[in-house]
N, C-alpha and C positions, 0 to 999 in steps of 0.2 A: 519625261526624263527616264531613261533607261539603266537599269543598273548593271553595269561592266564590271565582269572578274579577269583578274591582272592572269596570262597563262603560268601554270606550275613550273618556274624554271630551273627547281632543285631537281637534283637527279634521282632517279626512282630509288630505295633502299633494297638492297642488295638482300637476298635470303643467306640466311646461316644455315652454316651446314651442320649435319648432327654428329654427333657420337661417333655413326655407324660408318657415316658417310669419313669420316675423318681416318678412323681407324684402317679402313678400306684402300687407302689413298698409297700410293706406292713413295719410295724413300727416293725419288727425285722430286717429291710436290714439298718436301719436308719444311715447313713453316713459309708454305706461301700467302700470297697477300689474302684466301679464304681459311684458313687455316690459324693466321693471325688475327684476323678478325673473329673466328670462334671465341680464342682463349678471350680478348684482349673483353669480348661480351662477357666472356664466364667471369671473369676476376672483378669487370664492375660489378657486376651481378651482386658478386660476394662481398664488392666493395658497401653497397648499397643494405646489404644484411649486416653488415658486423657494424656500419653505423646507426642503424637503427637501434640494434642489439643496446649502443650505449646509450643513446637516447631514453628508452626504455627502462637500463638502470636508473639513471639520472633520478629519472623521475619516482622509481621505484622507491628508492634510497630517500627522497625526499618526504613520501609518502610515511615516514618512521612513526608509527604510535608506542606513546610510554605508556607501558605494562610495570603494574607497582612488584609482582612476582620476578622476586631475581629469575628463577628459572624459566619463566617466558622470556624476559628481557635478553637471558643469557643465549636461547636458541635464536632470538632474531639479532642478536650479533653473529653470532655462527651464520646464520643463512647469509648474510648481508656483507660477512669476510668471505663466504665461497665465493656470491656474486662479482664482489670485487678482483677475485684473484682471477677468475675467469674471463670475467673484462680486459684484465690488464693482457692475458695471452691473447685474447681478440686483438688488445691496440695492437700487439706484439705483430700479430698475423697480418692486421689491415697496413702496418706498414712495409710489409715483405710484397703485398698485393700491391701497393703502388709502384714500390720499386719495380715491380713484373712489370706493368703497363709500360714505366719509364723506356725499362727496357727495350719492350714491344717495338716504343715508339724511335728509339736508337736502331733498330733495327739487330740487336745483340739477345733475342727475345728466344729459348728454347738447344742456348748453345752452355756447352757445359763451365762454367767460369775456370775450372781447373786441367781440361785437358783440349778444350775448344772443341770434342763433339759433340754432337748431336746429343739432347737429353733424350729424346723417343719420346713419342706421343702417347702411347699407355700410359706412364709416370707423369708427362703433363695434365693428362686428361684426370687420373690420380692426385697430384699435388701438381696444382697449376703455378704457386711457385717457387719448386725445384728450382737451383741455378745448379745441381749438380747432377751428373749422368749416375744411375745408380752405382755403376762402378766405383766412381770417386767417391758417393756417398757411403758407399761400405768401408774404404780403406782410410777413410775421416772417421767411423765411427770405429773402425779397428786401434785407431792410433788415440784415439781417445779414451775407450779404454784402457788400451795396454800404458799408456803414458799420462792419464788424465788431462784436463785443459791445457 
């Protein structure tokens, strides 16, 4: 008896393009389907870091030995409130990167939510996820200032 392998009938994985190659790309290519497939990589990417990241507390946090010296005690409260507030802008971020993907996958992925242009690829490649064209984003942080929240 002979042993038979079934042929590979998934389709070969497509190469990502890079940085250079993205930035390179003229303003008719502007969020096509290689272009999308970069970011939509880069945000799991970071999807896949900022979960570990809490993982890693988790277990940090668990890991707590009691130290009878207030003042040790008192620093690994302090380290263990930084961790935690720092976490919480991770969850804060992991959920702004999913939204990005959503997007992606809506096809509304690198378009300004407030004036419907283009965000530009420096600033996504920058903050992958922008929903605002930096323009919008200066005159959101002008009115927020001059008017607060």
């Amino acid at each position: 008896m002979t042993k038979t392998t079934k042929p590979n009938t998934a389709q070969p994985e497509e190469r990502l393009l890079t940085e250079e190659e993205i930035r390179a790309m003229g303003d008719d290519d502007y969020m096509n389907p290689a272009q999308l497939a970069f970011f939509k990589n880069r945000l799991q990417e970071l999807e896949k870091d900022l979960l570990k990241n809490a993982g890693e507390t988790t277990e940090h946090l668990r890991e707590t030995v009691l130290v009878p010296d207030p003042a040790d005690r008192a620093t690994i409260e302090e380290e263990h409130a930084l961790e935690l507030r720092t976490r919480d802008r991770e969850r804060k971020l992991l959920k702004k990167v999913q939204q990005s993907m959503q997007a992606i996958d809506a096809g509304e992925y690198g378009w300004c939510e407030e004036t419907g242009e283009p965000i530009g690829i420096p600033r996504l490649i920058a903050r992958p996820t922008a929903t605002l064209s930096l323009e919008a984003q200066q005159r959101r942080e002008l009115k927020q200032k001059l008017y607060g929240d």
